[in-house]
PLY file of the C-alpha trace (Angstrom):
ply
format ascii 1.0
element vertex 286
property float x
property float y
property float z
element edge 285
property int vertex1
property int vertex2
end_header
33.91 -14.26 136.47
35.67 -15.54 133.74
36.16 -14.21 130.06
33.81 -16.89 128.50
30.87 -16.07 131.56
31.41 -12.26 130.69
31.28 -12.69 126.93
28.16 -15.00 127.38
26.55 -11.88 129.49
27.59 -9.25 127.19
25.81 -11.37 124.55
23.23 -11.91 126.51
22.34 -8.29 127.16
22.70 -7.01 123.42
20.32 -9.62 122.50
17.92 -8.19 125.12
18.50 -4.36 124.50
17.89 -5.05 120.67
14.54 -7.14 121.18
13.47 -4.26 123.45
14.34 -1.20 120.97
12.81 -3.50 118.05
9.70 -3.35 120.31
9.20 0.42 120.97
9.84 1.13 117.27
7.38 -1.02 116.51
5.01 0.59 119.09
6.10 4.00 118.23
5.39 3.23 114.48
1.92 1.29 115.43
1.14 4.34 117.51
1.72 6.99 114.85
-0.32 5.19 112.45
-3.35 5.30 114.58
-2.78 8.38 116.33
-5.06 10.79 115.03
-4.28 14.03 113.64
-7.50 15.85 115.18
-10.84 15.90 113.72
-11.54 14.78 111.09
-14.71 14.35 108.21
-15.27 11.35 106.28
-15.81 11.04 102.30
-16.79 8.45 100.42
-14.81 6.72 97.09
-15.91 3.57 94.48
-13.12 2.12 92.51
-13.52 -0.84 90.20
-10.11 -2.25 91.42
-8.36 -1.43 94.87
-5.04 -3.43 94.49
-3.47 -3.86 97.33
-5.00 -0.58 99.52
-5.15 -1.18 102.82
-7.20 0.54 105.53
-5.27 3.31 107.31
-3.31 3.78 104.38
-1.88 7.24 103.57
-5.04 10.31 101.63
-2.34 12.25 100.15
-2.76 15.74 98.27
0.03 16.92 95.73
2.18 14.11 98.57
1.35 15.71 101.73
-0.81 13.48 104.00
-4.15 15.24 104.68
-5.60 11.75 106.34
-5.96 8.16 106.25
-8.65 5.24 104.47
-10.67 4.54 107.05
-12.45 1.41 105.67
-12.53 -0.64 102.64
-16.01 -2.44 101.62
-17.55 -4.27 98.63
-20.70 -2.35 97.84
-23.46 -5.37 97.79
-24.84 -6.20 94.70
-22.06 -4.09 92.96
-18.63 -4.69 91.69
-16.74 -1.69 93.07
-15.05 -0.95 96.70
-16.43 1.41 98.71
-13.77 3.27 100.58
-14.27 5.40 103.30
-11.50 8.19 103.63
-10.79 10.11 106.79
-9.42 13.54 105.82
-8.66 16.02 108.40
-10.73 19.07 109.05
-8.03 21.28 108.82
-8.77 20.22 104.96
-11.98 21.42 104.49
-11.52 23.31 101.15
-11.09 20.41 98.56
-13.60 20.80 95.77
-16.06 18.17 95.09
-15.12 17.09 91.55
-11.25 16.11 92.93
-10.04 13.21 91.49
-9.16 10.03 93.85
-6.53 8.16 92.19
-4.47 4.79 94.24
-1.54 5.43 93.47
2.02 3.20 94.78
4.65 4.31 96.77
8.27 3.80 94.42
7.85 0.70 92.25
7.25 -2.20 94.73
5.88 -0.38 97.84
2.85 0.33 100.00
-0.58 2.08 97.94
-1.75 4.93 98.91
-4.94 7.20 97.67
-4.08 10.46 96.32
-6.75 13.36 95.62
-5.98 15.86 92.61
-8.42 19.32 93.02
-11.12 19.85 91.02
-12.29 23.41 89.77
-15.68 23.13 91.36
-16.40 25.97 93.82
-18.23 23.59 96.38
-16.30 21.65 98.42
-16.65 18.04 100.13
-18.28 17.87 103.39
-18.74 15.08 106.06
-21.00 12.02 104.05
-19.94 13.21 100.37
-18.75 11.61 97.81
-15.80 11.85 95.33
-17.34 10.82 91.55
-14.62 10.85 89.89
-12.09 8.07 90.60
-9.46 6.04 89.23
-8.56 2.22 90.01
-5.34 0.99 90.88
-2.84 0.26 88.04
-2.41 -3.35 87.70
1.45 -4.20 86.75
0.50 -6.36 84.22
-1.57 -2.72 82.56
2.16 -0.83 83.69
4.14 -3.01 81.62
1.15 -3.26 78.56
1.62 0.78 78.52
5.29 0.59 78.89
5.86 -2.12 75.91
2.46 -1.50 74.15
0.10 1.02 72.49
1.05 3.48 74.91
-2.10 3.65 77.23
-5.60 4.45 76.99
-8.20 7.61 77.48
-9.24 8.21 80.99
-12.74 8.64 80.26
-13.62 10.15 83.07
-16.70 11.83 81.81
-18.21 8.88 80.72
-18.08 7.48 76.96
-20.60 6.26 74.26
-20.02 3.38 72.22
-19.65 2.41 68.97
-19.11 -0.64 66.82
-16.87 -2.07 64.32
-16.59 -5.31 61.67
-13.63 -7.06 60.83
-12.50 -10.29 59.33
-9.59 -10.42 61.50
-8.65 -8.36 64.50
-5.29 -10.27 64.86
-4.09 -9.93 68.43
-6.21 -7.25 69.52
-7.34 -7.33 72.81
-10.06 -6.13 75.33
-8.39 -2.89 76.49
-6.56 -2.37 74.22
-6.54 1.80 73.21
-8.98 3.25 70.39
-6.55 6.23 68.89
-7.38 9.36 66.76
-4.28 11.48 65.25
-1.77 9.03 67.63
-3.70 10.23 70.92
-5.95 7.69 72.76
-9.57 8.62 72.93
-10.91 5.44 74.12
-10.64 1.85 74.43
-11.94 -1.69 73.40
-14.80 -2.51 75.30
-15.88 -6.17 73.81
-14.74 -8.47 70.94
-17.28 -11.33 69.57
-17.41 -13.49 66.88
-20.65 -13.07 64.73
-22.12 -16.55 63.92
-24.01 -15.40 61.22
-21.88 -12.68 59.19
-18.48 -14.66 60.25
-16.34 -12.12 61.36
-15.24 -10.12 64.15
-17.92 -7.58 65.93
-15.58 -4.67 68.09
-17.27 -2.70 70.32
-15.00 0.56 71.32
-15.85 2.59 74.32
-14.97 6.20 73.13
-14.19 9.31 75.51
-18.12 11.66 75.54
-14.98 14.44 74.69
-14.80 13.38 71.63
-18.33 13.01 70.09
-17.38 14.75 66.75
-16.07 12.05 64.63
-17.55 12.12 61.52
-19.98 8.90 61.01
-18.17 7.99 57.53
-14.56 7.72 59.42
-12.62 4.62 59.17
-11.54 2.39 61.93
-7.95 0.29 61.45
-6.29 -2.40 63.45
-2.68 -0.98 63.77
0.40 -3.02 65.39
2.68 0.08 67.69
5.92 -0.66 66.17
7.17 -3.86 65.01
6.44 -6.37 67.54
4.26 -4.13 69.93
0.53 -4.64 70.73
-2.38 -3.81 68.75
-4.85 -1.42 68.94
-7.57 0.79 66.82
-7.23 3.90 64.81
-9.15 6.07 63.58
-9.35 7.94 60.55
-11.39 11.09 60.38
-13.74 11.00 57.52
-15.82 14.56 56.14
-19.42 13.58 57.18
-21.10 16.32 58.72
-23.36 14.26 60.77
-21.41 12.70 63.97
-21.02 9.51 65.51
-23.86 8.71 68.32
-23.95 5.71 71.04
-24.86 2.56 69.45
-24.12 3.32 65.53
-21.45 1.40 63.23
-18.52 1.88 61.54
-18.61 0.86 57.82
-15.44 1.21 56.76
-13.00 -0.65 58.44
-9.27 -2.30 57.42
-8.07 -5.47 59.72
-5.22 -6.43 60.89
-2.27 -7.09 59.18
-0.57 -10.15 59.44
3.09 -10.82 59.35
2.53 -13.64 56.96
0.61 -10.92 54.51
3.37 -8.26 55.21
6.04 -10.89 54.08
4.35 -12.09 51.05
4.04 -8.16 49.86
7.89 -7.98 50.04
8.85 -10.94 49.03
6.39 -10.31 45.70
7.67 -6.47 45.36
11.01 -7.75 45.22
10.57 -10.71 43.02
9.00 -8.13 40.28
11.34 -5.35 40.84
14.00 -7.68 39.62
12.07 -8.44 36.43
12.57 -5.99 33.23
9.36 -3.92 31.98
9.44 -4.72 28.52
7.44 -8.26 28.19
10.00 -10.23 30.32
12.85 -9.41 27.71
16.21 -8.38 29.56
18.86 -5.88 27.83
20.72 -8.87 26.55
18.01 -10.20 24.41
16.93 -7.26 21.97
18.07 -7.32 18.91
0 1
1 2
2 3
3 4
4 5
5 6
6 7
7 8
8 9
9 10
10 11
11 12
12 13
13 14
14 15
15 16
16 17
17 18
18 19
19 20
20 21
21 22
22 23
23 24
24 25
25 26
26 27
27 28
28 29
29 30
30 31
31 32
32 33
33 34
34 35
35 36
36 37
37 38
38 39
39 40
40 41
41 42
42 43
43 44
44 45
45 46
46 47
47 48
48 49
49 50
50 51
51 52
52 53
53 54
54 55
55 56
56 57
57 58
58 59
59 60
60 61
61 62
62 63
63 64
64 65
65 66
66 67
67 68
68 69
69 70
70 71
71 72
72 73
73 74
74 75
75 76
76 77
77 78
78 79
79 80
80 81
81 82
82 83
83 84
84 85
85 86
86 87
87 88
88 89
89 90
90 91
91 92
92 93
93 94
94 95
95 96
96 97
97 98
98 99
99 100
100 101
101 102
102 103
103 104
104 105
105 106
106 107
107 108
108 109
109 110
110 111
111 112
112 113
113 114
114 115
115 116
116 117
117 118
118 119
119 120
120 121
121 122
122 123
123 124
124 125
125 126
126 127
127 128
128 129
129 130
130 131
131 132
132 133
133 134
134 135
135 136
136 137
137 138
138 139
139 140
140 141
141 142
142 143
143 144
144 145
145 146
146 147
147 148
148 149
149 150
150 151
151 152
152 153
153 154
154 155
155 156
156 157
157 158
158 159
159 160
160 161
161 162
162 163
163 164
164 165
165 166
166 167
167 168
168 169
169 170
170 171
171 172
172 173
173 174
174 175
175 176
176 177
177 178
178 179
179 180
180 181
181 182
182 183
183 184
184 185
185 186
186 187
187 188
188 189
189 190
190 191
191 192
192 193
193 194
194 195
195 196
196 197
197 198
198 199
199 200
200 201
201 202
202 203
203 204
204 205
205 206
206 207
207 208
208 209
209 210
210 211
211 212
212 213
213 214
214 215
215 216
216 217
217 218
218 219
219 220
220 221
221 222
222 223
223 224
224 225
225 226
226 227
227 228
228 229
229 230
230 231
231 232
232 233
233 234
234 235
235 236
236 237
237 238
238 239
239 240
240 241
241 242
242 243
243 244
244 245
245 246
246 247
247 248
248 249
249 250
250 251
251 252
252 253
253 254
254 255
255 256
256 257
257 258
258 259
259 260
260 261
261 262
262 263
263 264
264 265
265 266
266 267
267 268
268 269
269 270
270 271
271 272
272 273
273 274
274 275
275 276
276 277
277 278
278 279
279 280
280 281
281 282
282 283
283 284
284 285
């Protein structure tokens, strides 16, 4: 045999030894994601948004895996995913106001559902259901927190609304956070113009946590930082009566714009240059 015939064979063979270890790792890693880990209950999840979750993805608690979604379905006549999750009995003890968050493994890699306890001293059992959920994070919302107002309230109790007037929101968005004291406590829900009165009708969706806020407080359109987005603040006023679903805000302040912020320096510095007494510099009293 020559040298060329024995490379070509040699090639030949590493060619067929990778294909064939390619293969059993990839039914090695197809069997271990559908092995199962022993018996197991199933619980039941609704999130407004699933992302990219796939079924047999990773149930993870404080990142151990403790099972695996079982299936992913749109509940009829509803707007949410019903996810069935798999969790292993040896499990058995979670408490049945957990938390189901879907959550992303690094920054660009597979999602995954991860359960945070409750305090509750029941526990799920096979057909319950987890309440309290959270969607997955669009990237879009990621880099909005990362470059904007800096998030919004979880509201995972629920929220009441309430409503504000002004003549111009600016850039303010749906979403976009309803702060108190710098912390978010809810978000915007809706923003319509009125027809009639000619301005801008914001609804905010407000944490149920926070259901003290005195009924003469203001609400403000605030920018977070220079060039950052917009979002809602309020200001505590001293009423002792409280907020309640449905009421309105009377006092409100829009947005600023940067055509109004420019003007107010550009007129503060004009006048700071002129002298006090009638228009008369120091040169011209005598």
């Amino acid at each position: 045999m020559s040298q060329r015939q024995s490379y070509a064979v040699g090639t030949g063979l590493f060619i067929v030894l990778g294909f064939t270890a390619l293969g059993y790792l990839a039914t090695q890693t197809t069997s271990v994601a559908n092995s199962s880990r022993g018996p197991s209950y199933t619980v039941e999840a609704h999130f407004a948004n699933i992302g990219q979750l796939k079924e047999r993805a990773p149930v993870k608690v404080a990142g151990v895996r403790v099972g695996q979604v079982q299936s992913i379905v749109l509940d009829p006549g509803k707007e949410t995913a019903d996810v069935k999750l798999a969790i292993d009995q040896r499990y058995n003890q979670i408490p049945d106001d957990s938390v189901a968050t879907i959550f992303t493994s690094g920054l660009l890699g597979d999602q995954y559902v991860g359960l945070r306890y409750g305090t509750s001293k029941k526990t799920l059992a096979d057909g319950g259901e987890l309440a309290l959920t959270r969607p997955a994070q669009q990237l879009e919302e990621m880099l909005g927190k990362f470059f904007g107002a800096g998030g919004v309230a979880d509201n995972l109790g629920g929220s009441y609304v309430v409503k504000a007037r002004f003549t111009n929101v600016g850039a303010l968005s749906v979403g976009a956070p309803v702060k108190m004291a710098g912390v978010a406590i809810g978000s915007v829900q809706s923003i319509n113009a009125d027809p009639v009165k000619l301005d801008a009708l914001v609804t905010l969706a407000i944490d149920k946590r926070y259901n003290q806020i005195p009924d003469d407080s203001a609400a403000a359109v605030f920018t977070s930082g220079l060039i950052g987005t917009q979002y809602v603040a309020i200001q505590p006023g001293g009423s002792p009566d409280a907020l309640k679903n449905g009421d309105e805000m009377v006092l409100t302040q829009s947005a600023m714009q940067i055509e109004d912020l420019i003007g107010k320096f550009l007129v503060s510095g004009s006048s700071s240059g002129k002298p006090a007494d009638g228009g008369k510099s120091d040169g011209d009293k005598h």
